[in-house]
C-alpha positions as CSV (number, residue, x, y, z in Angstrom):
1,X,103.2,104.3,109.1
2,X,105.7,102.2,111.2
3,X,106.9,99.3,110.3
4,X,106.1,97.5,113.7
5,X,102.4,97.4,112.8
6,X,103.0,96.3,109.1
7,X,105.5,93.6,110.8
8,X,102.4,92.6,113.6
9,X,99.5,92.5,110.8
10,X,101.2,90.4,109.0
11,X,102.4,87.9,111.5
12,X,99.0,87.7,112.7
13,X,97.2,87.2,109.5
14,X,99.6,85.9,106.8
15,X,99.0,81.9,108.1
16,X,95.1,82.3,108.7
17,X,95.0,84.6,105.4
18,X,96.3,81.4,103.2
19,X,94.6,78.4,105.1
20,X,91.1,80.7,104.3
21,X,92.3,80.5,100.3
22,X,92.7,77.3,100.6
23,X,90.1,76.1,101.9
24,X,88.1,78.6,99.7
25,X,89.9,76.9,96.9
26,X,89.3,73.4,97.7
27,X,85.7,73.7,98.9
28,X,84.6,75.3,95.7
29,X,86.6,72.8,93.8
30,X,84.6,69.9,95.7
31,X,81.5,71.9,95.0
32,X,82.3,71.6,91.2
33,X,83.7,67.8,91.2
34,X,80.4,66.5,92.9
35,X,78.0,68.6,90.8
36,X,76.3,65.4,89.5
37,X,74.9,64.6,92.4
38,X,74.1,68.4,93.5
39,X,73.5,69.9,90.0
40,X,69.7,69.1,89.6
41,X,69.8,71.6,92.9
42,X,72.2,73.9,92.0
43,X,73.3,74.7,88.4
44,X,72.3,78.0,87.0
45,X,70.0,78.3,84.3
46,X,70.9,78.8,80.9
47,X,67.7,81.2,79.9
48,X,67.5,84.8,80.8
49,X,68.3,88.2,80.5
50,X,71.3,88.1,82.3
51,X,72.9,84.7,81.3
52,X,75.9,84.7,79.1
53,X,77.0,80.9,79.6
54,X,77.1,77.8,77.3
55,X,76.8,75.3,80.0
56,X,75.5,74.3,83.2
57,X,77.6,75.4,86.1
58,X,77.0,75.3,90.3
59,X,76.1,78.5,91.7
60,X,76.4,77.9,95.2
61,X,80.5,79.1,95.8
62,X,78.7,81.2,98.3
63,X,78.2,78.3,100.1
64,X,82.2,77.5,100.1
65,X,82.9,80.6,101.0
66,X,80.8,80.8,104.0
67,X,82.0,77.5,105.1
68,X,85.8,78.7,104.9
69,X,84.6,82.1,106.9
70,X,82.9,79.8,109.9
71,X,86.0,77.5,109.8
72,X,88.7,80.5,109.4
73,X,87.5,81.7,113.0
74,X,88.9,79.1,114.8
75,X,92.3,80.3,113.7
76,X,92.4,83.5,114.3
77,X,93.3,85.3,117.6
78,X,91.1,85.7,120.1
79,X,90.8,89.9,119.2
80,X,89.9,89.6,116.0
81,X,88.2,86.3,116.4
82,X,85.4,88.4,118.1
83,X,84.7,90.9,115.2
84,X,84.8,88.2,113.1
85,X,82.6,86.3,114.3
86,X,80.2,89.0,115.3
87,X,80.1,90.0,111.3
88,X,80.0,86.7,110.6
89,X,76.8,86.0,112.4
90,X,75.3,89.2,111.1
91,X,76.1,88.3,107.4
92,X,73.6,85.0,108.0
93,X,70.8,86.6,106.7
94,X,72.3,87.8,103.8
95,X,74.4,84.9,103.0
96,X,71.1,81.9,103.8
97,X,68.2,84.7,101.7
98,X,70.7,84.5,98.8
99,X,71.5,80.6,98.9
100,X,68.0,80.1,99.3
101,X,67.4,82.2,95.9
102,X,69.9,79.7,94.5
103,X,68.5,76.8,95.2
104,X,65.1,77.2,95.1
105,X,64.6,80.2,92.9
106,X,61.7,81.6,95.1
107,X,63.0,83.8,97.3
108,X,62.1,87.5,95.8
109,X,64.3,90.2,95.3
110,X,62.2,92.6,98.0
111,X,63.0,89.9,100.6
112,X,66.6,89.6,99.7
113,X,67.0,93.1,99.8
114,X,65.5,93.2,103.3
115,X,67.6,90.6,104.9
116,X,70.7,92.0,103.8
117,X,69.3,95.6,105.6
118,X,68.6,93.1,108.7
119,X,71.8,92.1,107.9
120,X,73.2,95.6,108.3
121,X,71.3,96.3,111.6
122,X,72.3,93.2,113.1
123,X,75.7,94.2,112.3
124,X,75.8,97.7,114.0
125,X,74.3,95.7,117.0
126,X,76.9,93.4,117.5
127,X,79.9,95.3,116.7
128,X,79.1,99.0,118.1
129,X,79.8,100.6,114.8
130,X,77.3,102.9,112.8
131,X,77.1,105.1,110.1
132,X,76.8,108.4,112.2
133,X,78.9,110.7,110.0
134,X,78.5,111.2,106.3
135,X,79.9,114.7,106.0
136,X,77.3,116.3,104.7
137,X,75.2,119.4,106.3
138,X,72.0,118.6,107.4
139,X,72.3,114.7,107.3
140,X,75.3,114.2,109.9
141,X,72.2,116.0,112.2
142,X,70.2,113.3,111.9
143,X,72.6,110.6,112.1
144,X,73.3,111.7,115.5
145,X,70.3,110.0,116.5
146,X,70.9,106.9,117.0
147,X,68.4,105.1,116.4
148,X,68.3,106.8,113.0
149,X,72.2,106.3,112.4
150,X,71.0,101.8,113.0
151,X,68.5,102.1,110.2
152,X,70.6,104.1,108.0
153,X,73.3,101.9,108.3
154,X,71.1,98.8,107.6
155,X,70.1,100.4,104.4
156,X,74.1,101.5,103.3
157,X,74.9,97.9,104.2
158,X,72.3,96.2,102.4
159,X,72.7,98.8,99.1
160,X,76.7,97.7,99.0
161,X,75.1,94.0,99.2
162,X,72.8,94.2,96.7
163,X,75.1,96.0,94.1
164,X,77.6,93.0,94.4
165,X,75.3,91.0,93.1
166,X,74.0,93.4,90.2
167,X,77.6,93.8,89.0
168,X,77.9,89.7,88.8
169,X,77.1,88.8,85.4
170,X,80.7,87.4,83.9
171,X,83.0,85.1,85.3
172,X,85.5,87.1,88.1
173,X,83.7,90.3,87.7
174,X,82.3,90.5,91.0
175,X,85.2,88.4,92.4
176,X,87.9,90.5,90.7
177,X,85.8,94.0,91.5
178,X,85.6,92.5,95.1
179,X,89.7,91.9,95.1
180,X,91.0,95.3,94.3
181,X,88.2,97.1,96.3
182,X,89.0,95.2,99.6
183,X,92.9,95.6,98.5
184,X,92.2,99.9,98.4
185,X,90.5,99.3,102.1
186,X,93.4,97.2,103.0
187,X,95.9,99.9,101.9
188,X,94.2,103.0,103.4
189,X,93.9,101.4,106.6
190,X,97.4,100.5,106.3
191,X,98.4,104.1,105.9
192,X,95.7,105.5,108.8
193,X,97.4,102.6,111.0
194,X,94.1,100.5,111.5
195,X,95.3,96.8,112.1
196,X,91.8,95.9,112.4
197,X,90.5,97.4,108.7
198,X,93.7,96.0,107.6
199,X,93.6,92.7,108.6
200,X,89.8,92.0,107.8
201,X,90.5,93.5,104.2
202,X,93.0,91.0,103.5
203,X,91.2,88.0,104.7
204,X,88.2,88.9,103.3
205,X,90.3,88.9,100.1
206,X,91.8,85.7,100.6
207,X,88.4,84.1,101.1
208,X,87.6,85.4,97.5
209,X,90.9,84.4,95.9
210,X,90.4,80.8,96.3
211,X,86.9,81.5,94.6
212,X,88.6,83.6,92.3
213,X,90.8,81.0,91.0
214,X,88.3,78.7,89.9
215,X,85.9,80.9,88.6
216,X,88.3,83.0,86.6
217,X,88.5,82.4,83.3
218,X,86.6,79.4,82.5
219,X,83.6,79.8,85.1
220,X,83.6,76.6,86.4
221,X,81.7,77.8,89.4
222,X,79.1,81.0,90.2
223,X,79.2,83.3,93.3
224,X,75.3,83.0,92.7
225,X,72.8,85.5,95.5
226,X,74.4,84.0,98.5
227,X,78.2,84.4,97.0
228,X,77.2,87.9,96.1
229,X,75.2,89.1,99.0
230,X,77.6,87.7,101.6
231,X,80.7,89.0,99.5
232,X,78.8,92.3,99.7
233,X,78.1,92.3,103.2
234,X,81.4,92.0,104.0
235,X,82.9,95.1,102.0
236,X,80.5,96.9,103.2
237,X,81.1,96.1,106.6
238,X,84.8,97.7,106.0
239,X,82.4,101.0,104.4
240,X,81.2,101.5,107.7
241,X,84.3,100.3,109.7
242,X,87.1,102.4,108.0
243,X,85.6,105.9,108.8
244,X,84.1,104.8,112.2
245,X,87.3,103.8,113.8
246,X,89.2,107.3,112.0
247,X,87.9,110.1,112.3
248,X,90.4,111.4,109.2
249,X,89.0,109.4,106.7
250,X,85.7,110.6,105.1
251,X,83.1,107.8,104.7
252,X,83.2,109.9,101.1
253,X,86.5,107.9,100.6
254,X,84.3,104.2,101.8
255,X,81.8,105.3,98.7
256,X,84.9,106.1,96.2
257,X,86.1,102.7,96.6
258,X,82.9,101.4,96.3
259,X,81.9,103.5,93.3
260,X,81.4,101.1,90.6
261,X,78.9,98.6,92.3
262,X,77.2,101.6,93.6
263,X,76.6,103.9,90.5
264,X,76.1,100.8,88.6
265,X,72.8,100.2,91.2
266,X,72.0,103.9,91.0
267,X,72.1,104.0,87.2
268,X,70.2,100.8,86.9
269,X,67.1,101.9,88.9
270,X,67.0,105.1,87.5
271,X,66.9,103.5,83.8
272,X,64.6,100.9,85.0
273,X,62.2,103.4,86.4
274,X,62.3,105.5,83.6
275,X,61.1,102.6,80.9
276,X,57.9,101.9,80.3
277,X,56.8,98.5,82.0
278,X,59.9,98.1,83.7
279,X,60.4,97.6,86.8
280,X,63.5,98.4,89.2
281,X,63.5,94.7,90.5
282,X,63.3,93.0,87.3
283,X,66.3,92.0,85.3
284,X,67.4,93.4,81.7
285,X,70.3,93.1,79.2
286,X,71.5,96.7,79.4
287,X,73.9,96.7,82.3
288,X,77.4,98.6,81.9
289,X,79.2,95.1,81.9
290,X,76.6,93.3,79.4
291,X,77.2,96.3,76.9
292,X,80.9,96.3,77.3
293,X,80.7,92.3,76.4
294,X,78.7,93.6,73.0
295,X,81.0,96.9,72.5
296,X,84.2,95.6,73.8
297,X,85.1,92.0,74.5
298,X,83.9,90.7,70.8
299,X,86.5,93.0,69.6
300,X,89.1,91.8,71.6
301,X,88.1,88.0,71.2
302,X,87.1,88.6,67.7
303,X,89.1,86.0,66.3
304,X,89.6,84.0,69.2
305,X,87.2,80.8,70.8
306,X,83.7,83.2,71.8
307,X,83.9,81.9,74.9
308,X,87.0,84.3,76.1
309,X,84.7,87.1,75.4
310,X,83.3,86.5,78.8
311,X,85.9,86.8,81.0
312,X,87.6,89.6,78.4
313,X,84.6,91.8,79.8
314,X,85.3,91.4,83.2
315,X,89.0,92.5,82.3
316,X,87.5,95.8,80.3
317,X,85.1,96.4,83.3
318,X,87.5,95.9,86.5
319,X,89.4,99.5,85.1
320,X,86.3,101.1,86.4
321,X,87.0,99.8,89.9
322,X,90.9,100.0,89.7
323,X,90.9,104.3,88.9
324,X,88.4,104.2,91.8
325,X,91.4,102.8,93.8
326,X,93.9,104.9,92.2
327,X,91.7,108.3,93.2
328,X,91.4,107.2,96.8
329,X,94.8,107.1,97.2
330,X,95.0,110.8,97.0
331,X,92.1,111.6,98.9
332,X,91.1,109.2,101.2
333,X,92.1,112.0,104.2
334,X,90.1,114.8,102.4
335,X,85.9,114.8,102.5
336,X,85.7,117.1,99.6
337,X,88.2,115.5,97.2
338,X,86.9,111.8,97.8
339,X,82.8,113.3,97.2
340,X,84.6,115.3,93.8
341,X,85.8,111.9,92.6
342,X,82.9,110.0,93.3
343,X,81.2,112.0,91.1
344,X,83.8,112.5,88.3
345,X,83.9,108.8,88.4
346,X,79.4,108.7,87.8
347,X,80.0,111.4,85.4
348,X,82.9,108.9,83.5
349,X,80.9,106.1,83.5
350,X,77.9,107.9,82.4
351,X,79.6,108.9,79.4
352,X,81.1,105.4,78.3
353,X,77.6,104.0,79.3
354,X,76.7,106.4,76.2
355,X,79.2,105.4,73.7
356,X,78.7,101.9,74.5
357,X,74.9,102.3,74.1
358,X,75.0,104.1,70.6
359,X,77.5,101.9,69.3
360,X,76.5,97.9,70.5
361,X,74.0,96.2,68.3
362,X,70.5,94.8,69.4
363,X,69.9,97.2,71.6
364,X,66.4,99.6,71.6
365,X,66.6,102.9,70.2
366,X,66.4,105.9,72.8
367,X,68.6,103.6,75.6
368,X,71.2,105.9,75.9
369,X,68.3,108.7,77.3
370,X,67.1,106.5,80.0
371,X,70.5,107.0,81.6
């Protein structure tokens, strides 16, 4: 790697790369300052299977951070402007389904799904870039039709999507899964020499940060659908980017990085299908974060305020994503190695899923099995 294009992607983001945390930053924290007047709108309910919160708290930082992704475009050069704003534009569907979930609360999770897949075809439209390759016999034959390729891709994209926002139950878990998996495609397209993968990864990251910072530890604001679905969107956009534009890297590699949020959604349906008038779309208390919260973070907070325990289980949960990181760093060039750890990694969680299920209180008999 030569340091001329290290030197060149960071002169041309480092300036637009902190105005977008700022204004990440201060747009959320305006979002939480004038939640009296926006609240009765806005604040996330304190009943239900997946709430772990004391207190009523805006979950709309979606909203900021697609504000601070329109307004970032203006400062960027006119190369990358274009990309960005052609991913921008396809992530509207995504981003306005899932703020419309938030604030009204009746927008189904089959139609969410399918505008983040719109999402995902719009996206290959605009930018060129498909899914065509996926190393795998059989399946790369198909995806050499095009048209095939478009609507695979709009699935991938709207899977990635939609496991953002199954993985976002505690405060910065998503947000801190998000940071260190758009810092491993930052750093492998560092090392293939893609400016482009590079320098999306990195603002994408900073546009999380400023969320980041307020949300992590206290929760004072929620990525909520839109957050999460838009958040989504975007890695997934580098999924399909990174392997595209080099040939050496396996999209295998795109999936390790992606591993938790994806195995998570795997694992979840599969359970969900498998118990008895459960279905995959509706919500439950048995997610790998929610039993590391029971299993883990009350031992670590156990004499501490009960509140930590929430963001203590994102801290437990992120090591899932950060050996994902670690592995791609020795394989990301290698199809074969990258699929290997992608499933050592299911096989890993799989197992702590286990122990955590057997050991955590409340929880029915038999869960472990419907892994």
């Amino acid at each position: 790697m030569s340091s001329s294009f290290a030197q060149t992607s960071w002169h041309i983001i480092d300036e637009t790369a902190l105005a977008a945390f700022v204004l990440s930053l201060v747009l959320c924290l305006a979002l939480v300052l004038t939640q009296r007047w926006h609240g009765r709108y806005t604040h996330d309910h304190l009943t239900g299977p997946q709430k772990f919160h004391r207190h009523k708290v805006p979950r709309i930082g979606g909203l900021a951070i697609g504000m601070t992704y329109g307004l970032v475009s203006f400062l960027l050069p006119q190369d990358v402007r274009v990309i960005w704003v052609s991913i921008g534009l396809a992530g509207l569907p995504a981003l306005v389904a899932g703020l419309g979930e938030d604030l009204t609360r009746a927008v189904g999770v089959k139609g969410r799904l399918f505008a983040t897949m719109v999402a995902g075809v719009i996206f290959a439209l605009l930018t060129g870039y498909v899914m065509d390759k996926v190393d795998l016999p059989g399946v790369d034959w198909l995806l050499s039709f095009y048209f095939i390729a478009l609507l695979f891709t709009g699935f991938s994209m709207g899977g990635v999507a939609n496991a953002i926002n199954i993985i976002d139950g505690f405060n910065g878990l998503a947000a801190g899964a998000l940071l260190i998996m758009f810092g491993a495609f930052a750093w492998v397209g560092l090392q293939v020499g893609d400016a482009l993968v590079f320098q999306l990864a990195l603002l994408y990251a900073a546009l999380v940060l400023g969320f980041f910072v307020v949300n992590f530890p206290m929760g004072k604001i929620f990525l909520g659908d839109g957050g999460a679905y838009f958040c989504g969107f975007l890695l997934a956009s580098l999924g399909v980017l990174l392997p595209a534009r080099n040939p050496e890297v396996s999209a295998w590699a795109a999936i390790l990085i992606c591993a938790y949020p994806v195995i998570e959604t795997l694992a979840s349906m599969r359970r969900k299908s498998r118990r008895t008038g459960h279905s995959v779309g509706q919500p439950d208390r048995v997610h790998f974060h929610m039993l590391a919260h029971r299993r883990y973070a009350r031992r670590i907070v156990r004499r501490g305020p009960a509140h930590l325990r929430n963001p203590a289980t994102s801290l437990v949960t992120w090591l899932l994503p950060v050996m994902t990181t670690v592995l791609v760093a020795f394989s990301y060039d290698n199809a074969v190695l990258s699929a290997i750890f992608f499933f050592c990694t299911a096989y890993i969680y799989g197992q702590i899923y286990r122990v955590m299920s057997l050991n955590a209180p409340n929880l029915p008999l038999g869960l472990a099995r419907l892994l």
